[in-house]
C-alpha positions, -999 to 999 in steps of 0.1 A, spaced: -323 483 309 -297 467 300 -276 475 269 -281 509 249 -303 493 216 -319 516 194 -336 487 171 -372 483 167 -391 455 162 -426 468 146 -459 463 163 -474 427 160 -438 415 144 -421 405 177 -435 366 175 -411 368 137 -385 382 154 -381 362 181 -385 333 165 -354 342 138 -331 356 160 -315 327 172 -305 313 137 -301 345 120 -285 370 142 -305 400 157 -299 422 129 -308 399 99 -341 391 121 -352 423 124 -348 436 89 -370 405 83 -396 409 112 -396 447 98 -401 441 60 -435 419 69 -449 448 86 -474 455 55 -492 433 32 -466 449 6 -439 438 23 -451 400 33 -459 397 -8 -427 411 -15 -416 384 7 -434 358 -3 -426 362 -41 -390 360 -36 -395 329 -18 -413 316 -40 -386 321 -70 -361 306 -44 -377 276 -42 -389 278 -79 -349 279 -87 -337 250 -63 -363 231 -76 -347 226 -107 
């Protein structure tokens, strides 16, 4: 294996992950892919995107 990593990318996440690495860097992706791990988190998620767009909106 190459490299010494000691990330991890949870269960069922790896399709987020991989999908944000490129544009946002391996770390930023994975504390992403992580946080949307539980329902709690993707809300979480979700309502701060929603006040993002809810503020550029204006």
């Amino acid at each position: 294996m190459a490299g010494k990593g000691k990330g991890h990318i949870a269960k069922g996440r790896h399709d987020v992950y991989d999908t944000l690495a490129p544009k946002l860097g391996k770390q930023r992706a994975a504390q992403i892919a992580n946080a949307g791990a539980t329902k709690a988190g993707r809300t979480a998620m979700a309502r701060k995107a929603a006040a993002t767009r809810k503020a550029h909106s204006k």
